[in-house]
HTML snippet that shows the backbone in 3Dmol.js (N, CA, C, O; Angstrom):
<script src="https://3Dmol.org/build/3Dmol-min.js"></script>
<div id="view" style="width:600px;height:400px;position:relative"></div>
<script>
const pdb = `
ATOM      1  N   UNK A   1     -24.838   4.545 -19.805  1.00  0.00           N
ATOM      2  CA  UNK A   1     -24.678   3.116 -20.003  1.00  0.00           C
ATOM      3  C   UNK A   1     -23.430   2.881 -20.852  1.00  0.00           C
ATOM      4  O   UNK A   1     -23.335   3.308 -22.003  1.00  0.00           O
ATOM      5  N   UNK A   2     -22.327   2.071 -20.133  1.00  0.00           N
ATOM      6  CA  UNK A   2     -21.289   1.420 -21.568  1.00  0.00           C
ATOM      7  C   UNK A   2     -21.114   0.337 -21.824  1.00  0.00           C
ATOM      8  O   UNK A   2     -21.130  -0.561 -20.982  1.00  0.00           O
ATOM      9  N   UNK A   3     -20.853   0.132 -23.361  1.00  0.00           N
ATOM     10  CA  UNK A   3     -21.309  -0.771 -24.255  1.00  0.00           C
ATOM     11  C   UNK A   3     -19.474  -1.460 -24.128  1.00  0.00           C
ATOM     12  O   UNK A   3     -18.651  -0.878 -24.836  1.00  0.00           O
ATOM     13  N   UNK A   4     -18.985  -2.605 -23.269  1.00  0.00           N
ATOM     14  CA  UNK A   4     -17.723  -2.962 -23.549  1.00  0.00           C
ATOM     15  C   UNK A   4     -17.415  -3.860 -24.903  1.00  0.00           C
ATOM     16  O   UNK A   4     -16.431  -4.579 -25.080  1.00  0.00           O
ATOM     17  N   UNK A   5     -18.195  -3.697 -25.548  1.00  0.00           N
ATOM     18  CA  UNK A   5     -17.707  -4.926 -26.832  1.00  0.00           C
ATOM     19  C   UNK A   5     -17.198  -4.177 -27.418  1.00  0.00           C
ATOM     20  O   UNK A   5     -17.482  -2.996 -27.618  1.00  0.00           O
ATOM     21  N   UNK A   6     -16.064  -5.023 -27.892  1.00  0.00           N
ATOM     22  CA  UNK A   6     -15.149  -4.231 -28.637  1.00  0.00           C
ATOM     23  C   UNK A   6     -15.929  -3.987 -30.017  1.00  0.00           C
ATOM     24  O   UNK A   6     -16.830  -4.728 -30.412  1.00  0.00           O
ATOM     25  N   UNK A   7     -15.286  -2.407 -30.966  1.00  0.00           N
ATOM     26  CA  UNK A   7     -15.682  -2.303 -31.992  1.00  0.00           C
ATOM     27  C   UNK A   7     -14.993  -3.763 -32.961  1.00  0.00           C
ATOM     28  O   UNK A   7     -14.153  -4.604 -32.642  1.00  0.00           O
ATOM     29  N   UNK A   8     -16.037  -3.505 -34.613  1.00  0.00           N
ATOM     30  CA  UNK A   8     -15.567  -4.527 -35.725  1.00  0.00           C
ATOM     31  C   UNK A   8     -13.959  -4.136 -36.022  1.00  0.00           C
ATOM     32  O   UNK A   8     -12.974  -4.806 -36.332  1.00  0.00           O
ATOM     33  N   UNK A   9     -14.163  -2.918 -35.805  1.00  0.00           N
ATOM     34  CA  UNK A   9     -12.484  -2.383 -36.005  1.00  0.00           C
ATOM     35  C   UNK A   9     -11.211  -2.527 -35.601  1.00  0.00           C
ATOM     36  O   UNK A   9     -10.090  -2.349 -36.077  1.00  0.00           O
ATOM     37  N   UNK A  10     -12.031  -3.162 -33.866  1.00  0.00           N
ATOM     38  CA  UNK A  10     -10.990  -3.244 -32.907  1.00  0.00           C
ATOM     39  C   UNK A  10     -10.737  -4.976 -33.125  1.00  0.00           C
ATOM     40  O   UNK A  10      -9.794  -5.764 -33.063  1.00  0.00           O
ATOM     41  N   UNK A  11     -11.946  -5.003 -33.363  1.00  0.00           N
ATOM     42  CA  UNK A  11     -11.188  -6.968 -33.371  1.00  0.00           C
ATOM     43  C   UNK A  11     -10.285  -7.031 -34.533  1.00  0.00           C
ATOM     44  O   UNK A  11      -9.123  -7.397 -34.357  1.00  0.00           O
ATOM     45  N   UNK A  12     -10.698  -6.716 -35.669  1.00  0.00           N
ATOM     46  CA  UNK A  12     -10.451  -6.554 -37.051  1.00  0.00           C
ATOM     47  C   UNK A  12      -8.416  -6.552 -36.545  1.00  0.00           C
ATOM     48  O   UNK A  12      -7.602  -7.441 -36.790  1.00  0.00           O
ATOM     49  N   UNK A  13      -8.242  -5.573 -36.009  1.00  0.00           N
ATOM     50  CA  UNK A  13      -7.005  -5.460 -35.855  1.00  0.00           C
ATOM     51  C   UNK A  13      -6.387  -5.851 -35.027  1.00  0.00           C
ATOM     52  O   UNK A  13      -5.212  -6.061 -35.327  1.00  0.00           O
ATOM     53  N   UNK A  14      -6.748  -6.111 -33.796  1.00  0.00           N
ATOM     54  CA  UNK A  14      -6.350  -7.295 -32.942  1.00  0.00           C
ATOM     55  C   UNK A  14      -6.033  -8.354 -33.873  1.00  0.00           C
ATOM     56  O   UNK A  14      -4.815  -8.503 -33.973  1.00  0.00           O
ATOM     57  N   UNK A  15      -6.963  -9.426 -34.845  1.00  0.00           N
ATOM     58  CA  UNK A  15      -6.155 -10.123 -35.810  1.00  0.00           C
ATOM     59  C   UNK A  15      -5.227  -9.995 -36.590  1.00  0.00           C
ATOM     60  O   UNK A  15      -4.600 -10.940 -37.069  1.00  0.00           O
ATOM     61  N   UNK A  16      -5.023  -8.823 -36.815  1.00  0.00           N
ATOM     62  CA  UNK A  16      -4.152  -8.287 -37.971  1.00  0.00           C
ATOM     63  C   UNK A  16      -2.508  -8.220 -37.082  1.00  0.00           C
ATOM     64  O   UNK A  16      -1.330  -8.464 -37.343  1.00  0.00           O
ATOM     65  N   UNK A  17      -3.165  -7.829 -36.151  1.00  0.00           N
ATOM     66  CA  UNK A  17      -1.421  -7.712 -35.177  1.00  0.00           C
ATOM     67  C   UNK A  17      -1.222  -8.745 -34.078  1.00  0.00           C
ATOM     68  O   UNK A  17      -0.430  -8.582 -33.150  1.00  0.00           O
ATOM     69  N   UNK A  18      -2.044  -9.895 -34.253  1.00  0.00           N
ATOM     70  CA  UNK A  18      -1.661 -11.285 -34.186  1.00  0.00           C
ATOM     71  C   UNK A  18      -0.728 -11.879 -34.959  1.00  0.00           C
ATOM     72  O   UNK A  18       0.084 -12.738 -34.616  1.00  0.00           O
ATOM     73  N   UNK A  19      -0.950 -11.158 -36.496  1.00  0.00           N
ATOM     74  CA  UNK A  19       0.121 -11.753 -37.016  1.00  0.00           C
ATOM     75  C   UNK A  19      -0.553 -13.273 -38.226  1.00  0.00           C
ATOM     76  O   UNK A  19      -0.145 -14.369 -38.611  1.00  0.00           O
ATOM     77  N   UNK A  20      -1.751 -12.406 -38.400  1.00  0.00           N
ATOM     78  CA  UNK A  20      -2.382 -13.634 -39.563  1.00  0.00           C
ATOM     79  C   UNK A  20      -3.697 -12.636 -40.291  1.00  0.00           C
ATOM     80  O   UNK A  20      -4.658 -11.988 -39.877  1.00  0.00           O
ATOM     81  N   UNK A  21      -3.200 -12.900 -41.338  1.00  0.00           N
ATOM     82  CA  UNK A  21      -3.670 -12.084 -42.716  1.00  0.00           C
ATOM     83  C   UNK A  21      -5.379 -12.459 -42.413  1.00  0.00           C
ATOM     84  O   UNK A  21      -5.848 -13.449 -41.851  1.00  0.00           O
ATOM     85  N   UNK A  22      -6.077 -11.281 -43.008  1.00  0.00           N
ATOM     86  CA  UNK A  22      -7.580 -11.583 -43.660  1.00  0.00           C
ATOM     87  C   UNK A  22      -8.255 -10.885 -44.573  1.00  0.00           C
ATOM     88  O   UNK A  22      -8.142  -9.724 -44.967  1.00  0.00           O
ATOM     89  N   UNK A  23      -9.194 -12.026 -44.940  1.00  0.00           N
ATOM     90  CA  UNK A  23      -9.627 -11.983 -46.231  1.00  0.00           C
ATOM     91  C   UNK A  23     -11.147 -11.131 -46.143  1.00  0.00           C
ATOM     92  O   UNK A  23     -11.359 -10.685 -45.016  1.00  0.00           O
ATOM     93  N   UNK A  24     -12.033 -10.897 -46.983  1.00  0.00           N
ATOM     94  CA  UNK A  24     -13.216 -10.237 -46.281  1.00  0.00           C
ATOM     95  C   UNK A  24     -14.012 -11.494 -46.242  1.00  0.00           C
ATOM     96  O   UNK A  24     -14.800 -11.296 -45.317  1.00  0.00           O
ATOM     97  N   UNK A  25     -14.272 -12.807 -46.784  1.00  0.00           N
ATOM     98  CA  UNK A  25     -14.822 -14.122 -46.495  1.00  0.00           C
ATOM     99  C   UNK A  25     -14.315 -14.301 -44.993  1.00  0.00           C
ATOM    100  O   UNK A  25     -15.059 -14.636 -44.071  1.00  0.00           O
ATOM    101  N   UNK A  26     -13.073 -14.058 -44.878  1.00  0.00           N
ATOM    102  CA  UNK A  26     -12.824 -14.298 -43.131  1.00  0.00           C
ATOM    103  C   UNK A  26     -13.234 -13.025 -42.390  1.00  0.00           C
ATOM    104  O   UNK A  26     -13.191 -13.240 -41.179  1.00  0.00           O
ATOM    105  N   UNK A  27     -13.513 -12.116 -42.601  1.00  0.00           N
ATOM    106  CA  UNK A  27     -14.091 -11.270 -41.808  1.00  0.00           C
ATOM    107  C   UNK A  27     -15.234 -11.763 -41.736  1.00  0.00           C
ATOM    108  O   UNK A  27     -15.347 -11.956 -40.526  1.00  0.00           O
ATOM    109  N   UNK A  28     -16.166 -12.101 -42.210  1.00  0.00           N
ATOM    110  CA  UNK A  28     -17.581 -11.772 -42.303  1.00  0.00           C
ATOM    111  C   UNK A  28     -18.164 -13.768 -41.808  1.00  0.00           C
ATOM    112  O   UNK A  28     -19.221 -14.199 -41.347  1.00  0.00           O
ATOM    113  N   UNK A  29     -16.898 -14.443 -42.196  1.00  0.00           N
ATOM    114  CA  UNK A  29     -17.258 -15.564 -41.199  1.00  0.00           C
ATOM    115  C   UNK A  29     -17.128 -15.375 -40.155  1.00  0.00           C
ATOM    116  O   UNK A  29     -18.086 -15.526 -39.397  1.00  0.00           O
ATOM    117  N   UNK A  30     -15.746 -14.921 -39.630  1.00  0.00           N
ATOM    118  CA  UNK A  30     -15.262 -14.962 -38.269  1.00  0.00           C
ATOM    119  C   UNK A  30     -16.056 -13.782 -37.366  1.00  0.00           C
ATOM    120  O   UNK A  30     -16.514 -14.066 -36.258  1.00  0.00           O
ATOM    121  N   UNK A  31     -16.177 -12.440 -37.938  1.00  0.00           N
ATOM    122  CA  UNK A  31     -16.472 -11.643 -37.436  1.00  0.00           C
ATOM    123  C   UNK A  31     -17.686 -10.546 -37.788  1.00  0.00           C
ATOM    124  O   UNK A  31     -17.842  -9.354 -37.525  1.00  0.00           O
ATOM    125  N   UNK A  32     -18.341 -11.385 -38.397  1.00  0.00           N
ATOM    126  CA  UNK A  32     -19.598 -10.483 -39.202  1.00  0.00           C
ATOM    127  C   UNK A  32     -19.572  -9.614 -40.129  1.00  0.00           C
ATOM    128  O   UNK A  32     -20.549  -9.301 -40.808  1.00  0.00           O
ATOM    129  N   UNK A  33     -18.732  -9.270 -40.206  1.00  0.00           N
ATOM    130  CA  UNK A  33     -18.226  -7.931 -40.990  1.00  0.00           C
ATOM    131  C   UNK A  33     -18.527  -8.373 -42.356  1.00  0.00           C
ATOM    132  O   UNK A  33     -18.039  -9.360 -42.906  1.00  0.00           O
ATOM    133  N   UNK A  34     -19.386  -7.539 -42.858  1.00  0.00           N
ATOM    134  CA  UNK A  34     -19.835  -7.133 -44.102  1.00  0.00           C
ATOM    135  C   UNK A  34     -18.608  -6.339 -44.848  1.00  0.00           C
ATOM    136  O   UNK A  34     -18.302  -7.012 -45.833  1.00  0.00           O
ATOM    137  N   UNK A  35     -18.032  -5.512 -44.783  1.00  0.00           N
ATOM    138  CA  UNK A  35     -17.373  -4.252 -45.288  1.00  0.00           C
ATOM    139  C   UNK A  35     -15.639  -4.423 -44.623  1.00  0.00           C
ATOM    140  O   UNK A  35     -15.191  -3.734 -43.706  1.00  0.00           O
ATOM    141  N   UNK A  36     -15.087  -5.218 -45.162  1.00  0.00           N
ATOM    142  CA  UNK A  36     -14.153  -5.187 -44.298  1.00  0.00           C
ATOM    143  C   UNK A  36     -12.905  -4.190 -45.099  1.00  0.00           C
ATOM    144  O   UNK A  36     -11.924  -3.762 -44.491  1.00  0.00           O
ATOM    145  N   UNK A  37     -13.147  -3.960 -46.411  1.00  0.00           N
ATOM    146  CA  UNK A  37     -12.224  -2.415 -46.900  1.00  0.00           C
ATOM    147  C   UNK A  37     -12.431  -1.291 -45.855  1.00  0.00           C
ATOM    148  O   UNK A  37     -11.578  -0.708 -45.186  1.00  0.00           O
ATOM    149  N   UNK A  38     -13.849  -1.122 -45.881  1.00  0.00           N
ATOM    150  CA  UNK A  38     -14.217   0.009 -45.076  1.00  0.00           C
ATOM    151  C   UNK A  38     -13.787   0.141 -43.489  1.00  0.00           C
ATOM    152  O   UNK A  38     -13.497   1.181 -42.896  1.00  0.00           O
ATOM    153  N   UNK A  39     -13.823  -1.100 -43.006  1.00  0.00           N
ATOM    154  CA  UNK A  39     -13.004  -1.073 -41.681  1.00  0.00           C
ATOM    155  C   UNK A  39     -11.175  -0.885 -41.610  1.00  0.00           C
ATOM    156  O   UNK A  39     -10.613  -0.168 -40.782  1.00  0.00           O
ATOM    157  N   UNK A  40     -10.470  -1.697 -42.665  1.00  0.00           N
ATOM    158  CA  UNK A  40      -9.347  -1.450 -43.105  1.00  0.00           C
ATOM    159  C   UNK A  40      -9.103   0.505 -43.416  1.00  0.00           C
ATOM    160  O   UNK A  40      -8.153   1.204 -43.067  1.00  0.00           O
ATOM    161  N   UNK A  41     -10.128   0.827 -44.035  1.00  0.00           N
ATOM    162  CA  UNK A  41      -9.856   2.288 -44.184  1.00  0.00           C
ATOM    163  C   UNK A  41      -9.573   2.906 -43.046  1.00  0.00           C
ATOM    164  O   UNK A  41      -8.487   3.423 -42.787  1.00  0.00           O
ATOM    165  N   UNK A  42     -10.509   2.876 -42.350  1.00  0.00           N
ATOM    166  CA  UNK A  42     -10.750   3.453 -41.016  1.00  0.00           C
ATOM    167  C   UNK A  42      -9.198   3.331 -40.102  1.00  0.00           C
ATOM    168  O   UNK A  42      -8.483   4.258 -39.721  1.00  0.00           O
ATOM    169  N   UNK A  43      -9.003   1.834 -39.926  1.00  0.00           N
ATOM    170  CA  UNK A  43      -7.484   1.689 -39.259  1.00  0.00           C
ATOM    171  C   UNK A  43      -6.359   2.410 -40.039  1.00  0.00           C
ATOM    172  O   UNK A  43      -5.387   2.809 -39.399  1.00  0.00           O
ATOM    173  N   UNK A  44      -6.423   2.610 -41.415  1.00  0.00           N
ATOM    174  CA  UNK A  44      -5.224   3.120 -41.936  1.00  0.00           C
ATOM    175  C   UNK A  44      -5.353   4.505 -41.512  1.00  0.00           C
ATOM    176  O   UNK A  44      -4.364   5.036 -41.006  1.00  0.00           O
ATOM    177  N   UNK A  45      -6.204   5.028 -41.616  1.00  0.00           N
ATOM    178  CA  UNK A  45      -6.370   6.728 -41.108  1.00  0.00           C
ATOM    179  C   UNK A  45      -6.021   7.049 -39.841  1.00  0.00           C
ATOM    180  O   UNK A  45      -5.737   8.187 -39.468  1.00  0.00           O
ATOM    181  N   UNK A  46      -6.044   5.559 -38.814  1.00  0.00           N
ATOM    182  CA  UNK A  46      -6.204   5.810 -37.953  1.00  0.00           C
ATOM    183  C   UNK A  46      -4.442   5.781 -37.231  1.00  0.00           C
ATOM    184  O   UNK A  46      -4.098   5.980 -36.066  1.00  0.00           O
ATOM    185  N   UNK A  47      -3.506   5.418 -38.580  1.00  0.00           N
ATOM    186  CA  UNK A  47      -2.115   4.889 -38.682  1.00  0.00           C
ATOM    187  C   UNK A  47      -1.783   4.149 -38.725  1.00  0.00           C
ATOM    188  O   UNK A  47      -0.557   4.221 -38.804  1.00  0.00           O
ATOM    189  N   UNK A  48      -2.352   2.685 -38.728  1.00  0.00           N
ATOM    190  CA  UNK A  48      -2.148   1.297 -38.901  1.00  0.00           C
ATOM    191  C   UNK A  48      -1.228   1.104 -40.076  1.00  0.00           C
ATOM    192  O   UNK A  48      -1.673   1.615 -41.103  1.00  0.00           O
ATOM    193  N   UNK A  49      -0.330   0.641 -40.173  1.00  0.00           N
ATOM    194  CA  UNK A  49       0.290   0.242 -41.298  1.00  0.00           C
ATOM    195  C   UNK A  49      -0.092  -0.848 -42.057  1.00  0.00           C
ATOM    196  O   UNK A  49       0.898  -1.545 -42.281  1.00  0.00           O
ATOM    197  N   UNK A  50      -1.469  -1.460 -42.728  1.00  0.00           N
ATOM    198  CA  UNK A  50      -1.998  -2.294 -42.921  1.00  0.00           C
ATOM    199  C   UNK A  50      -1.879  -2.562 -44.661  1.00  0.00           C
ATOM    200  O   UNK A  50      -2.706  -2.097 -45.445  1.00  0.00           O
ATOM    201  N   UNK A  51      -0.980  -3.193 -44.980  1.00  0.00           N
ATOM    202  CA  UNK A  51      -0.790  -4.077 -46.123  1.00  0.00           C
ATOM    203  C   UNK A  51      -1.645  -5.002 -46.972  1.00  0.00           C
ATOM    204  O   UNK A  51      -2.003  -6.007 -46.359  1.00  0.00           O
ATOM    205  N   UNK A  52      -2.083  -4.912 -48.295  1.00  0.00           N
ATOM    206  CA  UNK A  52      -2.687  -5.719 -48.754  1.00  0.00           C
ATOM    207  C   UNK A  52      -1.864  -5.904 -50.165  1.00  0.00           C
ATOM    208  O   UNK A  52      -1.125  -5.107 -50.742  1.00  0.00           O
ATOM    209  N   UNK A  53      -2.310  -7.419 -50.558  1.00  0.00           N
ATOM    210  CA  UNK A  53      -2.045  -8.082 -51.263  1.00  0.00           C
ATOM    211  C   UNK A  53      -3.330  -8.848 -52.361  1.00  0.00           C
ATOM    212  O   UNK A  53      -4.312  -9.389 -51.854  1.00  0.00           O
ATOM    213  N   UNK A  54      -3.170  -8.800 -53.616  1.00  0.00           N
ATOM    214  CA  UNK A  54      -4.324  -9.619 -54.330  1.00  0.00           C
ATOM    215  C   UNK A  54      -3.835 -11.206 -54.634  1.00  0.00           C
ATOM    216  O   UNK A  54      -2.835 -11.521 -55.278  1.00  0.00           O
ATOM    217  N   UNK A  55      -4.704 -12.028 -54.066  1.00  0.00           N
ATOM    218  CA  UNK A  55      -4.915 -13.227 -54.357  1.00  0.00           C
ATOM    219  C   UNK A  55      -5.837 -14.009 -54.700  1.00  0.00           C
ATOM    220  O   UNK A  55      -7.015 -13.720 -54.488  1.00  0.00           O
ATOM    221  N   UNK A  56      -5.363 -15.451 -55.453  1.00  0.00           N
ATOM    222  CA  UNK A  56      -6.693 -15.880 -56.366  1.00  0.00           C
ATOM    223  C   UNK A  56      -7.045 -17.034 -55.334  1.00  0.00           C
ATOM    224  O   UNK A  56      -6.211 -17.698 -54.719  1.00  0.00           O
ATOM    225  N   UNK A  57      -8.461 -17.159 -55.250  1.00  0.00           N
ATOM    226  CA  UNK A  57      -9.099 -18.030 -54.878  1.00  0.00           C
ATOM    227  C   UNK A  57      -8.918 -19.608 -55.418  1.00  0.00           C
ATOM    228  O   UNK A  57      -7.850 -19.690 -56.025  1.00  0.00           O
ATOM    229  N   UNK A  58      -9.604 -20.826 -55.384  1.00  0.00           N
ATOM    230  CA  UNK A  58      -9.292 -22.096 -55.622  1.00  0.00           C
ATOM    231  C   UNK A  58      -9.718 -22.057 -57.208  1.00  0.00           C
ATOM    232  O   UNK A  58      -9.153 -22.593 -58.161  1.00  0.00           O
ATOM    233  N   UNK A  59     -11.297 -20.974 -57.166  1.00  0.00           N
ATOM    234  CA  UNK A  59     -12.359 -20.851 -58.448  1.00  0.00           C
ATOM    235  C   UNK A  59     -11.293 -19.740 -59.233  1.00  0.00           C
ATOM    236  O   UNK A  59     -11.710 -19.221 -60.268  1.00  0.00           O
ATOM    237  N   UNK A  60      -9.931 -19.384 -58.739  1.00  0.00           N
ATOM    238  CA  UNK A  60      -9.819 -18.264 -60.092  1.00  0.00           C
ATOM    239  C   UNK A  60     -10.029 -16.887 -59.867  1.00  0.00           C
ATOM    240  O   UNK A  60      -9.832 -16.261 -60.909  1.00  0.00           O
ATOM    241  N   UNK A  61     -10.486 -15.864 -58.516  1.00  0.00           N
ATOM    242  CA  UNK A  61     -11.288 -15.242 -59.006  1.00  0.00           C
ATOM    243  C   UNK A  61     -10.434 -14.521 -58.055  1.00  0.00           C
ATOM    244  O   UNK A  61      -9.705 -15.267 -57.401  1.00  0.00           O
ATOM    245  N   UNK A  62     -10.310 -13.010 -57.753  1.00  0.00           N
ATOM    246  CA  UNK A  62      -8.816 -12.720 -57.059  1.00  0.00           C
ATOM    247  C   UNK A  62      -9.554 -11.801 -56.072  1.00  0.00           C
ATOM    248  O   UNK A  62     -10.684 -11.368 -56.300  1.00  0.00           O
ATOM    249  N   UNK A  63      -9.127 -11.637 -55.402  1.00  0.00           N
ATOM    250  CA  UNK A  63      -9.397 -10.733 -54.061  1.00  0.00           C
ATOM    251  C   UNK A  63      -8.784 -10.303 -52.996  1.00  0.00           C
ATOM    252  O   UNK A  63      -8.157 -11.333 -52.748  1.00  0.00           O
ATOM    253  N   UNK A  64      -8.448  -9.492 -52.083  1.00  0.00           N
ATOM    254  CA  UNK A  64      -7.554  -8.662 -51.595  1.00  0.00           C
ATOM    255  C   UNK A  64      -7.217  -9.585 -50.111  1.00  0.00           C
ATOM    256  O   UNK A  64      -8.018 -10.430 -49.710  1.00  0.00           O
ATOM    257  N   UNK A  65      -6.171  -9.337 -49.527  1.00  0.00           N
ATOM    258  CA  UNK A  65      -5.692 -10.372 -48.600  1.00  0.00           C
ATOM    259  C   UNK A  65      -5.109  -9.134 -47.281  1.00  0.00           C
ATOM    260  O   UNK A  65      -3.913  -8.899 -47.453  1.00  0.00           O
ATOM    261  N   UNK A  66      -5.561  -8.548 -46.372  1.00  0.00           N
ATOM    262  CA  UNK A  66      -4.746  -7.813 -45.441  1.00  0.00           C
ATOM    263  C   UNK A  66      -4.050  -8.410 -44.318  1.00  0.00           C
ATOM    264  O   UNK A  66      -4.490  -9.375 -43.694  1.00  0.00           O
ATOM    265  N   UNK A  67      -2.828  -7.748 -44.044  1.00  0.00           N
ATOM    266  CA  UNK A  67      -2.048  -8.282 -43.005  1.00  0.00           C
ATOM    267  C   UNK A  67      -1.430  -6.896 -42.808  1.00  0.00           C
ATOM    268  O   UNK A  67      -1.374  -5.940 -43.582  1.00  0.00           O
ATOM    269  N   UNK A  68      -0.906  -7.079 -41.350  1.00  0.00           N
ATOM    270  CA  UNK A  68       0.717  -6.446 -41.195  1.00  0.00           C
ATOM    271  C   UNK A  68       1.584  -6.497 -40.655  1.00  0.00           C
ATOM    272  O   UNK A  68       1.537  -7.078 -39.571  1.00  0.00           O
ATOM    273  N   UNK A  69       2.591  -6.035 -41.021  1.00  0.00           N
ATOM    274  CA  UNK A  69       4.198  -6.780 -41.401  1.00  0.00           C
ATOM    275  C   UNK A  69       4.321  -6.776 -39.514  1.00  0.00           C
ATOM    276  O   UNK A  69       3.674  -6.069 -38.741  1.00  0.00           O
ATOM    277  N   UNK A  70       5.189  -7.634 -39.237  1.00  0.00           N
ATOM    278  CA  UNK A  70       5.748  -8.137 -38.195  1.00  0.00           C
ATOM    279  C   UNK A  70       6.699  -8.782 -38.092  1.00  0.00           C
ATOM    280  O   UNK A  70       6.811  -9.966 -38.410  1.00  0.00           O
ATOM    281  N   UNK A  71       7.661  -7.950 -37.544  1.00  0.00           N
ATOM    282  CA  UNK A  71       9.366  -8.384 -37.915  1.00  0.00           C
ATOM    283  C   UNK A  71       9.596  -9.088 -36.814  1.00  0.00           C
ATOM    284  O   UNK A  71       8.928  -8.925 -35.793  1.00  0.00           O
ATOM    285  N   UNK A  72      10.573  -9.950 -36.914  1.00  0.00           N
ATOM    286  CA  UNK A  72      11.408 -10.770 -35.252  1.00  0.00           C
ATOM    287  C   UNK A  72      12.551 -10.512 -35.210  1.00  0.00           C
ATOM    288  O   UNK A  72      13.236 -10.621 -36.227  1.00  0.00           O
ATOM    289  N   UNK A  73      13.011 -10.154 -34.185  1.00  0.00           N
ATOM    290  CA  UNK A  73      14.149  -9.870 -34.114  1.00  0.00           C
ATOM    291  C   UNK A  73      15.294 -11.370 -34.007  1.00  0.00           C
ATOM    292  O   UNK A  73      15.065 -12.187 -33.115  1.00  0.00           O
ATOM    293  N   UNK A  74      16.286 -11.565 -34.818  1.00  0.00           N
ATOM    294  CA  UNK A  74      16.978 -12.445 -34.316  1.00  0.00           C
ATOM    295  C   UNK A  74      17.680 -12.569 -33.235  1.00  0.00           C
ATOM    296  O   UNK A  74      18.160 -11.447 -33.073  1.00  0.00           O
ATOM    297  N   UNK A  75      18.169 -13.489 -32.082  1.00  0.00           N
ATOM    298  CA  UNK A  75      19.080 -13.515 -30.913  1.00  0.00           C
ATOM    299  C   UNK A  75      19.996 -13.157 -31.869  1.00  0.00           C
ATOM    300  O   UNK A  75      19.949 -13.199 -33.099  1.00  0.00           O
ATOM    301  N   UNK A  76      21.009 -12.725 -30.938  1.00  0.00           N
ATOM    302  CA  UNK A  76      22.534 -12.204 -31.417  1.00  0.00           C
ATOM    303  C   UNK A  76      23.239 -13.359 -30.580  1.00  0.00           C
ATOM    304  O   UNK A  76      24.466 -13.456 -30.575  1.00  0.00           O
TER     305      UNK A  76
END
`;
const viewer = $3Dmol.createViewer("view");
viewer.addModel(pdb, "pdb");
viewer.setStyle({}, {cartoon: {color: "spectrum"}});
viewer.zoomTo();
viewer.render();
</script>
């Protein structure tokens, strides 16, 4: 029997190389994800070049922000 849903991992980074940062509040709204370091781990091992950043919330309170980098090339 195969199971086509993509893994948490695979969506996880499909967003990430969309090209729009997340937070683990946006994981776990958007995508259930409880553990979203632990999925981030997993992609970096896996070679992802996945970037994080600490930022403060509205309340003050700071927490980690992942993205990764995505350059454009300018026309010449």
């Amino acid at each position: 029997m195969s199971n086509s849903n993509p893994t948490q991992a695979q969506v996880i980074l499909d967003h990430l190389l969309s090209g729009k940062p997340l937070t683990a509040l946006d994981a776990l709204n958007e995508y259930g994800c409880f553990r979203l370091a632990a999925r981030v781990h997993e992609l970096r091992r896996a070679g992802h070049d996945i970037q994080e950043v600490m930022v403060s919330s509205k309340a003050g309170k700071r927490h980690a922000q992942y993205f990764i980098r995505t350059f454009q090339l300018e026309a010449a």
